[in-house]
Every structure is written in C-alpha cells, then in structure tokens.
N, CA, C and O atoms as a CHARMM CRD file, in Angstrom:
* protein
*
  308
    1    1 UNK  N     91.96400 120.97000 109.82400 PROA 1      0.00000
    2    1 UNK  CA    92.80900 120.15500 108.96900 PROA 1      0.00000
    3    1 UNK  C     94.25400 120.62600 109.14600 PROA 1      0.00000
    4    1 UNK  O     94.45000 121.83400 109.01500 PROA 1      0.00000
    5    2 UNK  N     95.31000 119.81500 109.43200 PROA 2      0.00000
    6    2 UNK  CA    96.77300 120.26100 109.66900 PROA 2      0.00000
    7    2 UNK  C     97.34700 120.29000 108.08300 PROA 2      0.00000
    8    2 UNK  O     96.87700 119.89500 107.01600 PROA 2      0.00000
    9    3 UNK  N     98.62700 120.97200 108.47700 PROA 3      0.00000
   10    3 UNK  CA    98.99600 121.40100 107.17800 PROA 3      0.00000
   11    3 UNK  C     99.35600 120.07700 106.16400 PROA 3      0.00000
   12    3 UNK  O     99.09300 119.77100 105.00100 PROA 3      0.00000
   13    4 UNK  N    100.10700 119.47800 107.28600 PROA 4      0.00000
   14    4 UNK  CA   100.61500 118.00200 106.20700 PROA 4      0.00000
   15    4 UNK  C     99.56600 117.26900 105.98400 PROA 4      0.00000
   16    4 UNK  O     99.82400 116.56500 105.00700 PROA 4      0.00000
   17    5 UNK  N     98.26800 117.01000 106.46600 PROA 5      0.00000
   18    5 UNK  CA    97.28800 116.71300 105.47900 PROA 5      0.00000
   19    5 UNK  C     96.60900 117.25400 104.43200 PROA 5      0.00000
   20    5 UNK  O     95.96600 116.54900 103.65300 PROA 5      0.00000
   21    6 UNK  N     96.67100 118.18600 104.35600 PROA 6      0.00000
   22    6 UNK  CA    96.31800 119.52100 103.35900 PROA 6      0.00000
   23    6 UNK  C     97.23100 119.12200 102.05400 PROA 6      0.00000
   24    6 UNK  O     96.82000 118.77600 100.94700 PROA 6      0.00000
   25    7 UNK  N     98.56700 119.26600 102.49500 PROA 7      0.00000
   26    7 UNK  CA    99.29500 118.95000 101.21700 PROA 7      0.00000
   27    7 UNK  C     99.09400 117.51500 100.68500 PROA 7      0.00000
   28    7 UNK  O     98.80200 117.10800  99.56100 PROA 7      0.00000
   29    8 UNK  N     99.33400 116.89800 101.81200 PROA 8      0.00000
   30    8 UNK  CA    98.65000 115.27000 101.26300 PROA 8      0.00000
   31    8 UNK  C     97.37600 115.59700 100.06600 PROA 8      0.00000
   32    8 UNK  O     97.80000 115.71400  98.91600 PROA 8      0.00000
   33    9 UNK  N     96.34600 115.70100 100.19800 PROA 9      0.00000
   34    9 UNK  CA    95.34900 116.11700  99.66600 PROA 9      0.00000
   35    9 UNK  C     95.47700 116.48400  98.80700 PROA 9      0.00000
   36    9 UNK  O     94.81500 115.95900  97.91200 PROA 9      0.00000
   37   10 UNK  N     96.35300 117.57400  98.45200 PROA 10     0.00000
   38   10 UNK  CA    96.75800 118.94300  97.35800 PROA 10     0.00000
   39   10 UNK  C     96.77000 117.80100  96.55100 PROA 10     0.00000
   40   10 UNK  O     95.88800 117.45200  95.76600 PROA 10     0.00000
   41   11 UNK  N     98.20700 117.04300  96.88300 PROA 11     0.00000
   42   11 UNK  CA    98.75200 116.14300  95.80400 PROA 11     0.00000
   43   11 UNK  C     98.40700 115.26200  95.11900 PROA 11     0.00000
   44   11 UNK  O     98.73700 115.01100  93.96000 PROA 11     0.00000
   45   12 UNK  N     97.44400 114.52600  96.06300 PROA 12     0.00000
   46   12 UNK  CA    96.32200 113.59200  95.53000 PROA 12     0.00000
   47   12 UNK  C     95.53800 114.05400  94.45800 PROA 12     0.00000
   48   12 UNK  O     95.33800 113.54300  93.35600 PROA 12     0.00000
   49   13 UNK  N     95.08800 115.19600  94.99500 PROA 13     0.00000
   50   13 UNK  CA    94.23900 115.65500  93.35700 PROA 13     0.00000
   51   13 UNK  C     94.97500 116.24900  92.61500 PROA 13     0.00000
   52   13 UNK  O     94.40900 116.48000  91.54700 PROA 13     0.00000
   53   14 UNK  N     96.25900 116.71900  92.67100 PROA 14     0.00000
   54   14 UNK  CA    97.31800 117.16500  91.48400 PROA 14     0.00000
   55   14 UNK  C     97.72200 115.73100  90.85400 PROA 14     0.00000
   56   14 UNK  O     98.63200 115.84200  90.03300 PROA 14     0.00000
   57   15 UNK  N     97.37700 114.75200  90.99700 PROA 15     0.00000
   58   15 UNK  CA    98.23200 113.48900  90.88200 PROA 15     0.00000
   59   15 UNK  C     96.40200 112.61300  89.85900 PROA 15     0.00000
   60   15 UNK  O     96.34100 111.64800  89.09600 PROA 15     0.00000
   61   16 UNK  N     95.33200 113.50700  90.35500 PROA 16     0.00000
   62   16 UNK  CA    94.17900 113.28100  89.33800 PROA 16     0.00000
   63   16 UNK  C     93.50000 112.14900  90.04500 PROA 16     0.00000
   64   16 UNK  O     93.17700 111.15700  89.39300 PROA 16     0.00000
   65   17 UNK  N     93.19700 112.24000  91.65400 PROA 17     0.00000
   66   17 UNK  CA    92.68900 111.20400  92.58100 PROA 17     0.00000
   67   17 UNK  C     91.45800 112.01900  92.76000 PROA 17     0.00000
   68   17 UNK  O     91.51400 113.20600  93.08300 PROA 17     0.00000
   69   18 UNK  N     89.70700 111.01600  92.42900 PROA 18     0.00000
   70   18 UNK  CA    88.53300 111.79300  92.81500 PROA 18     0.00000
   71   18 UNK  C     88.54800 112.30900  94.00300 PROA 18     0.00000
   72   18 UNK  O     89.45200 112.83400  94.65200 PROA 18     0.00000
   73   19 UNK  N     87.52500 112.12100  94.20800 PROA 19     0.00000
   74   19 UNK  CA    86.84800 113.01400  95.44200 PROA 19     0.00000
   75   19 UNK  C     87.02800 111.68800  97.12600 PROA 19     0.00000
   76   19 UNK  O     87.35400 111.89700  98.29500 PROA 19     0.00000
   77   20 UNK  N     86.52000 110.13700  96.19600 PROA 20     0.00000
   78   20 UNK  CA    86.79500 109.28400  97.05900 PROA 20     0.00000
   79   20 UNK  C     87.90800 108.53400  97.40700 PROA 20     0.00000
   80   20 UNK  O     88.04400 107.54400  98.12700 PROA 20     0.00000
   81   21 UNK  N     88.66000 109.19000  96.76500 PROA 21     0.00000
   82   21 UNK  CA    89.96100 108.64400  97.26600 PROA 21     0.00000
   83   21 UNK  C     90.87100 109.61500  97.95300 PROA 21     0.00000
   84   21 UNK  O     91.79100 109.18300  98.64700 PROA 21     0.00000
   85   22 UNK  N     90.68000 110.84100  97.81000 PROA 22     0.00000
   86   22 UNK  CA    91.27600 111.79000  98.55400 PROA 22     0.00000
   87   22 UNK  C     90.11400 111.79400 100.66800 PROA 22     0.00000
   88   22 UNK  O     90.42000 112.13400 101.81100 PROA 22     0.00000
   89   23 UNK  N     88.89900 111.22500 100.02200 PROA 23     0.00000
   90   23 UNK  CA    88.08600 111.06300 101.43200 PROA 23     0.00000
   91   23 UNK  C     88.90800 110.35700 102.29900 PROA 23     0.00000
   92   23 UNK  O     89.48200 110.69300 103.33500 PROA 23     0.00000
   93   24 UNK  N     88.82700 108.68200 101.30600 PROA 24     0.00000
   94   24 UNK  CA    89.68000 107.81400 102.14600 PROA 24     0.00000
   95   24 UNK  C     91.22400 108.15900 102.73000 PROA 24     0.00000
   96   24 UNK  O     91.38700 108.04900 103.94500 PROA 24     0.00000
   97   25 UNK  N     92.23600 108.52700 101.98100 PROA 25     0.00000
   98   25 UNK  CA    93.14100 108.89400 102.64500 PROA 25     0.00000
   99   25 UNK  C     93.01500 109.93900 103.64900 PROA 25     0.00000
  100   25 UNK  O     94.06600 110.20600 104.23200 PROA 25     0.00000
  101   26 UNK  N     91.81900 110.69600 104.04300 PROA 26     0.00000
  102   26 UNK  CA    91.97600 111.66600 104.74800 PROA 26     0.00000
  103   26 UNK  C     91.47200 111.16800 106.43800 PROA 26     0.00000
  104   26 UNK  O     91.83800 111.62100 107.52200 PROA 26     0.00000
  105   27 UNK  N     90.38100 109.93100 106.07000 PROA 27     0.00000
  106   27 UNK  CA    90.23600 108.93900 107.02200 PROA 27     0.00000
  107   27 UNK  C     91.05100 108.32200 107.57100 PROA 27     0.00000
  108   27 UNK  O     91.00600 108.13000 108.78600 PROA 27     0.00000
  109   28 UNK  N     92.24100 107.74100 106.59500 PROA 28     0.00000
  110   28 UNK  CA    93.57500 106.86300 107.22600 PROA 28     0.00000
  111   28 UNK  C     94.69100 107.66600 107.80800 PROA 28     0.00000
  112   28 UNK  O     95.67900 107.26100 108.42000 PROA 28     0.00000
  113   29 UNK  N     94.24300 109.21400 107.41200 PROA 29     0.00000
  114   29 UNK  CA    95.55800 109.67900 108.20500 PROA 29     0.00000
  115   29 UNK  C     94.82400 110.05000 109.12100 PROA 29     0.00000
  116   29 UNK  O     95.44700 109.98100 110.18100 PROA 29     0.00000
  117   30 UNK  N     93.57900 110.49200 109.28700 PROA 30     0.00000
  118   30 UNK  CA    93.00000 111.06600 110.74400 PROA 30     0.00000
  119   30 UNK  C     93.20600 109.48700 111.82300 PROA 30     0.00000
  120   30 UNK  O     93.72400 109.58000 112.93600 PROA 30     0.00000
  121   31 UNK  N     92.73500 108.19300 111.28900 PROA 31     0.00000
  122   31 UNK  CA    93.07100 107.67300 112.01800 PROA 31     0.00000
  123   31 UNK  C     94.38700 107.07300 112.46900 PROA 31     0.00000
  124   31 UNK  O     94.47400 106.03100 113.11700 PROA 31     0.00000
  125   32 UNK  N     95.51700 107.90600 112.02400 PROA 32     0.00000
  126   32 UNK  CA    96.64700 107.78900 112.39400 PROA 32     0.00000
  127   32 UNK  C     97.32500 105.68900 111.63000 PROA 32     0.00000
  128   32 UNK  O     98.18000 104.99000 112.17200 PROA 32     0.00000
  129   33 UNK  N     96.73900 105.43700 110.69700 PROA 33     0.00000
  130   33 UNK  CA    96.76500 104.24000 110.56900 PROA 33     0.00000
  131   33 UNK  C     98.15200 104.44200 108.73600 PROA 33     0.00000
  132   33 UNK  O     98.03000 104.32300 107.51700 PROA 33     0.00000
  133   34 UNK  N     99.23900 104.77700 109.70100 PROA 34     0.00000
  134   34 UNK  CA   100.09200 105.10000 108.00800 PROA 34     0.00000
  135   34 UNK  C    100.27600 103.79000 107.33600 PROA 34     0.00000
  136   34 UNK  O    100.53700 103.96500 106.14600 PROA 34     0.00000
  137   35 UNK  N    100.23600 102.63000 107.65200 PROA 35     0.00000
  138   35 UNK  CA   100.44600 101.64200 106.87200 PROA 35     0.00000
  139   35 UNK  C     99.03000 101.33600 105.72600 PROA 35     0.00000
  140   35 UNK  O     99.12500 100.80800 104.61800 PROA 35     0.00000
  141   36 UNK  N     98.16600 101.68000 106.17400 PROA 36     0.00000
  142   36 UNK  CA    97.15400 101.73900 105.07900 PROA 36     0.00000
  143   36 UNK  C     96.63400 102.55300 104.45500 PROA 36     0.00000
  144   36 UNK  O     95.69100 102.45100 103.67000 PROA 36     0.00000
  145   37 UNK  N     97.64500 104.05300 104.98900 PROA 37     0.00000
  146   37 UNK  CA    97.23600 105.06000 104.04200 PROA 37     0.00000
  147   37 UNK  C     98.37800 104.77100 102.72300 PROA 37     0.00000
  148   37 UNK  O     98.14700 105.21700 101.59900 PROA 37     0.00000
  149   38 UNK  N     99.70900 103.91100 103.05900 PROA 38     0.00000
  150   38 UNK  CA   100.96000 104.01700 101.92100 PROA 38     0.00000
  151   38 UNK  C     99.97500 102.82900 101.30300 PROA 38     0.00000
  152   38 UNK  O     99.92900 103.03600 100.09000 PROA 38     0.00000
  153   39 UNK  N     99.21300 101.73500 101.62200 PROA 39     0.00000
  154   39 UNK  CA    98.88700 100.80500 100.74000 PROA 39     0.00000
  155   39 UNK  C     97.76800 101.81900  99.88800 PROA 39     0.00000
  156   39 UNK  O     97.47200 101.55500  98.72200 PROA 39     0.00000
  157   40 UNK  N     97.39500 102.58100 100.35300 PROA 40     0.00000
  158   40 UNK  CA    96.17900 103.40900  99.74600 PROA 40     0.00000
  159   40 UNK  C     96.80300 104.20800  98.35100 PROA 40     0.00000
  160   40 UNK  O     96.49000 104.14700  97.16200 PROA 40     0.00000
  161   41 UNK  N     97.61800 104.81600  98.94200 PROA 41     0.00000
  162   41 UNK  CA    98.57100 105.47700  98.23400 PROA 41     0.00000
  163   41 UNK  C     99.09100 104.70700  97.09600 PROA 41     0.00000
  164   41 UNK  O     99.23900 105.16500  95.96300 PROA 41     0.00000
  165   42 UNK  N     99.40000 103.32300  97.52700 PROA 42     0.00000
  166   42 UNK  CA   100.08100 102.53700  96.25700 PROA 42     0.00000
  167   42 UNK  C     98.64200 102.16400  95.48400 PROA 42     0.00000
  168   42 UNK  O     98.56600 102.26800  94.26000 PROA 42     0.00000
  169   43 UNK  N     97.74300 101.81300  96.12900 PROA 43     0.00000
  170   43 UNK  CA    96.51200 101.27400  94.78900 PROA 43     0.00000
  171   43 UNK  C     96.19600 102.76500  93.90000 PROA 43     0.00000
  172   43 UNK  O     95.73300 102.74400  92.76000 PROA 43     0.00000
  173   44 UNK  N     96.51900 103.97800  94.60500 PROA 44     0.00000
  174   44 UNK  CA    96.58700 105.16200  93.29400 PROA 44     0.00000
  175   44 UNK  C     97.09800 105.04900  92.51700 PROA 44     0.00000
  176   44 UNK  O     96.72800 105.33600  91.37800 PROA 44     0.00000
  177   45 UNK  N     98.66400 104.35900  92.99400 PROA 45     0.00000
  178   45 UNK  CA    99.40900 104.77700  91.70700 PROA 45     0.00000
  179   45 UNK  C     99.43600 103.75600  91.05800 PROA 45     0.00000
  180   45 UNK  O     99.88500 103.83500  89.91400 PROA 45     0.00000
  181   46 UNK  N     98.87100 102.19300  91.66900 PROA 46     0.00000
  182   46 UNK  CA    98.71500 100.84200  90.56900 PROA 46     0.00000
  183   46 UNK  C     97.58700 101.34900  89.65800 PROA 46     0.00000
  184   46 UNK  O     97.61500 100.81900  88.54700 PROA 46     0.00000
  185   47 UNK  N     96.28100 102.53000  89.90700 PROA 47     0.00000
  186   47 UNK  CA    95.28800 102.62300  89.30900 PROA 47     0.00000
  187   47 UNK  C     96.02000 103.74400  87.97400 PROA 47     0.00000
  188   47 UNK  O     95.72100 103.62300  86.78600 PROA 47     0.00000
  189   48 UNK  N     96.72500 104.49900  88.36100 PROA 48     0.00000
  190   48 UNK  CA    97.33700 105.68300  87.53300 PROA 48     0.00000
  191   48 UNK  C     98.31300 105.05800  86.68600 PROA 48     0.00000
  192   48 UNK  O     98.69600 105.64800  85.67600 PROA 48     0.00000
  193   49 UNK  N     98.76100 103.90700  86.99800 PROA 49     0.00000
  194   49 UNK  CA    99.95900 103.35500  86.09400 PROA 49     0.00000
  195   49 UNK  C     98.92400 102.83200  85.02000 PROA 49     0.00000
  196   49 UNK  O     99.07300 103.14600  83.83900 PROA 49     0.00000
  197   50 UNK  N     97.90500 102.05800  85.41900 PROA 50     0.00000
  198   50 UNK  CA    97.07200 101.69700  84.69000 PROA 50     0.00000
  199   50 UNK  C     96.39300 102.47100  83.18900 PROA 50     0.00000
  200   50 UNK  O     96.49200 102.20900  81.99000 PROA 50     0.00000
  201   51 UNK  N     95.76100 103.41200  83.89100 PROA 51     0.00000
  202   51 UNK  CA    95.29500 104.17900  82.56100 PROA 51     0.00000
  203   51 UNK  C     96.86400 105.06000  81.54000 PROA 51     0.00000
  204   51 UNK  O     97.02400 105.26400  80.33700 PROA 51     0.00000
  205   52 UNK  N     97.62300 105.32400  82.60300 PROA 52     0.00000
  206   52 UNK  CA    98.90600 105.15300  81.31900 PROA 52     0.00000
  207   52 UNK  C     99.47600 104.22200  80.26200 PROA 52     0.00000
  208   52 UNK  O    100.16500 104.45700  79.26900 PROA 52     0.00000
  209   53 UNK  N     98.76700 102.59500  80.99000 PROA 53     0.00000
  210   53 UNK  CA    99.32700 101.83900  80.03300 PROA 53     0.00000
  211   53 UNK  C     98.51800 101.95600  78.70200 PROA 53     0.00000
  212   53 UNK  O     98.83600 102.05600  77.51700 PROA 53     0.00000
  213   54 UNK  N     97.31000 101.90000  79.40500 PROA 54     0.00000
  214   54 UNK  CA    96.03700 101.96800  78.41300 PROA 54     0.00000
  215   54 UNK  C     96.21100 103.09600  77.31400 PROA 54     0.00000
  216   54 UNK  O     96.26300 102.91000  76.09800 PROA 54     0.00000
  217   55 UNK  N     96.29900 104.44000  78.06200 PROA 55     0.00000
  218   55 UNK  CA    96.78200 105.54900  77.02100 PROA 55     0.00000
  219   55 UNK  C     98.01600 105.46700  75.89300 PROA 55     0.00000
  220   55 UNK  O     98.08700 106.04500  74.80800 PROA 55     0.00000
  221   56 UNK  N     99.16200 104.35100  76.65800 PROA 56     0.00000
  222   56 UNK  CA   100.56700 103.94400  75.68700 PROA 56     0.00000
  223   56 UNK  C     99.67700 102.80800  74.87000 PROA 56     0.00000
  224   56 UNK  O    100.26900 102.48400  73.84000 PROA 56     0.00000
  225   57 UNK  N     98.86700 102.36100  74.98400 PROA 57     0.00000
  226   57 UNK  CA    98.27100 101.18600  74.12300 PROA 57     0.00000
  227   57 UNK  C     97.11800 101.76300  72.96800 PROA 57     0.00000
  228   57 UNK  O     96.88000 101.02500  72.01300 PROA 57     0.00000
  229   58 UNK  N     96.53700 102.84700  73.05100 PROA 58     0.00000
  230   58 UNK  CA    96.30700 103.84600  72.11300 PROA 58     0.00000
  231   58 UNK  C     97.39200 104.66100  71.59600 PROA 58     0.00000
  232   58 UNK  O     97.11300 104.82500  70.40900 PROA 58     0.00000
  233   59 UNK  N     98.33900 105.18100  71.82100 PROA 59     0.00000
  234   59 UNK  CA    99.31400 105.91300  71.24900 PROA 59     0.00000
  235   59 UNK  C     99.61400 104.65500  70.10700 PROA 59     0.00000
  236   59 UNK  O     99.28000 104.67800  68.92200 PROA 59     0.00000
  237   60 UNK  N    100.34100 103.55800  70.82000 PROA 60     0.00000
  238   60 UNK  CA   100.85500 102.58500  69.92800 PROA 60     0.00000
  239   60 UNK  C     99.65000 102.08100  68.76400 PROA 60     0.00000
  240   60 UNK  O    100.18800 101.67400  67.73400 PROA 60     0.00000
  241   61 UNK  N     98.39700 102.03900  68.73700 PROA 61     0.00000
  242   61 UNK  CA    97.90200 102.16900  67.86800 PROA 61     0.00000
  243   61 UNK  C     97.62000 103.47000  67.00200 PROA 61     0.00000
  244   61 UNK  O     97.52700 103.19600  65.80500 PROA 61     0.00000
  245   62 UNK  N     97.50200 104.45900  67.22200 PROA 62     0.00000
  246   62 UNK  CA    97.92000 105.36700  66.70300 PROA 62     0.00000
  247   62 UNK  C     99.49800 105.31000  65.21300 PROA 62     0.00000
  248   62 UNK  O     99.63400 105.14000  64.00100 PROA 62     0.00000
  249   63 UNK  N    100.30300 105.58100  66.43300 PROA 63     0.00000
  250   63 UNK  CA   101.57000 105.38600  65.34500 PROA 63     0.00000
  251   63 UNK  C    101.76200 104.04500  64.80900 PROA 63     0.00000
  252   63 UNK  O    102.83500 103.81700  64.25000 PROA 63     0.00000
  253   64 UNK  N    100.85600 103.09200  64.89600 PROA 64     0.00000
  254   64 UNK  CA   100.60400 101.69200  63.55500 PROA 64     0.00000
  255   64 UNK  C    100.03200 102.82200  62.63900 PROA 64     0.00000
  256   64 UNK  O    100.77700 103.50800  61.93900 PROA 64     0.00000
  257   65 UNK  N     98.93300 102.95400  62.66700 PROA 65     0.00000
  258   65 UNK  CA    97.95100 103.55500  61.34900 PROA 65     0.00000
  259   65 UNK  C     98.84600 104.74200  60.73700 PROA 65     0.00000
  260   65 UNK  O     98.46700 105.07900  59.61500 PROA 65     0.00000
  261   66 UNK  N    100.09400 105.53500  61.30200 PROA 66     0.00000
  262   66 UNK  CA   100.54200 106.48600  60.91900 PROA 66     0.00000
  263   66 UNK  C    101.82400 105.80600  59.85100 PROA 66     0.00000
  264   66 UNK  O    101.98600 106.30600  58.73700 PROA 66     0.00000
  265   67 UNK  N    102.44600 104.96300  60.19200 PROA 67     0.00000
  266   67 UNK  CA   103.26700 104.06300  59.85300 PROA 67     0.00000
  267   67 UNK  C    102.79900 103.56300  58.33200 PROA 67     0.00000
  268   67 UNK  O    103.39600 103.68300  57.26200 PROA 67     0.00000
  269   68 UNK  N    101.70900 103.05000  58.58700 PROA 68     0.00000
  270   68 UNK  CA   100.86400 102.12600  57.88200 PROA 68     0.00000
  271   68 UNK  C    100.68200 103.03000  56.39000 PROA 68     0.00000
  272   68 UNK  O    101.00500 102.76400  55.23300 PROA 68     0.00000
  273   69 UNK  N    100.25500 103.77800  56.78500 PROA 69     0.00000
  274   69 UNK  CA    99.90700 105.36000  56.01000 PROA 69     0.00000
  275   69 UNK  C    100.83900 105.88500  55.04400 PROA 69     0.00000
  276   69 UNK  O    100.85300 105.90200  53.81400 PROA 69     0.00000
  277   70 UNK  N    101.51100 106.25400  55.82600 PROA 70     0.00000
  278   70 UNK  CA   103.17400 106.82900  55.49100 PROA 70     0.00000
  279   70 UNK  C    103.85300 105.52100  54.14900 PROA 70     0.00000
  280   70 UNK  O    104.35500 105.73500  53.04500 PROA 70     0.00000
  281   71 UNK  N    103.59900 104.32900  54.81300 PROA 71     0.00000
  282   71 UNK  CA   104.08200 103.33300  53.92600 PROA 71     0.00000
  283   71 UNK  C    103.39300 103.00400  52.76300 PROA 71     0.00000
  284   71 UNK  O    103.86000 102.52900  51.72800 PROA 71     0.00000
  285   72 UNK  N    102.53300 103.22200  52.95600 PROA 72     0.00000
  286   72 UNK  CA   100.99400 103.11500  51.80200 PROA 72     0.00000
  287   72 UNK  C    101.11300 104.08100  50.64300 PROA 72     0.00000
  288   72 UNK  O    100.91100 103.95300  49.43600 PROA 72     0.00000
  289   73 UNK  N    101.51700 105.11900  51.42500 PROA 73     0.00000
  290   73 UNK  CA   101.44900 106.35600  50.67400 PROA 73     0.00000
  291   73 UNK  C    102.71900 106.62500  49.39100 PROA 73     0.00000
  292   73 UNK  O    102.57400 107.14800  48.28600 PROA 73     0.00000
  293   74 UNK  N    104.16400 105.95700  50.13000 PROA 74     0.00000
  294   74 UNK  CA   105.17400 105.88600  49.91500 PROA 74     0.00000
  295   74 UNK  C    104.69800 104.90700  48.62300 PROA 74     0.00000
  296   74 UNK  O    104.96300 105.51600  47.58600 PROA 74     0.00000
  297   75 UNK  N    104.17400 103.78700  48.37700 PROA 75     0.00000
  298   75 UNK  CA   104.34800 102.84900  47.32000 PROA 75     0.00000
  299   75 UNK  C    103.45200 103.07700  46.74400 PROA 75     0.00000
  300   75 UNK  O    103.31900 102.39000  45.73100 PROA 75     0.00000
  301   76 UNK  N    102.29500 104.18600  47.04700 PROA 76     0.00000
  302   76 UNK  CA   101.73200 104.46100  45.63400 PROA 76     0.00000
  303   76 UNK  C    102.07100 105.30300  44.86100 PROA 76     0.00000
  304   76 UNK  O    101.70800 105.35500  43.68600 PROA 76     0.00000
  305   77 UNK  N    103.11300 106.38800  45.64200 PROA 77     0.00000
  306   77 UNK  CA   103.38600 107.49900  45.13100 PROA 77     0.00000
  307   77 UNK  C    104.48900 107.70300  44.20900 PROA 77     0.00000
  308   77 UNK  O    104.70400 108.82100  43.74200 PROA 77     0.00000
C-alpha cells in the first residue's frame, strides 16, 4: 500500500467512512480511475452532510421542547 493511499484511507475513517467505503475507494485508486474515486468521495460527503442534517433536525427539536419548557415554566411561576 503507498503512502498517499494510506492517508487517503486514514481520512476516510477519521471522516467516519465503514469498512465499504474505504474498500471501494481503495479499488478506484488502485485502479488509477481519479474521476470516480472524487465522485466516490463526494457521495461520502453527500452521505455525511446528510446525517448532520438529520442530527440539526433533532437538535432543533430538542431546543423547541426546551423553549417550550422554559416558557411554560415562566407563566406558571
């Protein structure tokens, strides 16, 4: 394994990519094919943007019920 795939790799799973997606990119760079390792690369980070939104879409429910609370609390008190 050369070094700049190694780090490729590193990052992928510092970046929270399984096991099969660090395979596949390791396939697209062995086969020297960089245009479908950057599209590879981008469906990570369309998949990673993803569960951030999801996680900002629990937060934001979160701070409703805290809001909610706070205000509740305020007019009975």
């Amino acid at each position: 394994m050369t070094e700049e795939l190694e780090k490729i790799l590193n990052n992928l799973s510092d970046a929270g990519c399984g096991s099969g997606e660090l395979k596949k990119a390791e396939q697209l760079y062995e086969a020297g094919d960089a245009d479908a390792l950057i599209r590879h690369f981008r469906k990570c980070r369309c998949d990673l943007m993803e569960e951030l939104h999801k996680s900002q879409r629990k937060v934001d429910c979160l701070d409703y019920l805290i809001r909610q609370t706070e205000k509740a609390k305020r007019t009975a008190g």
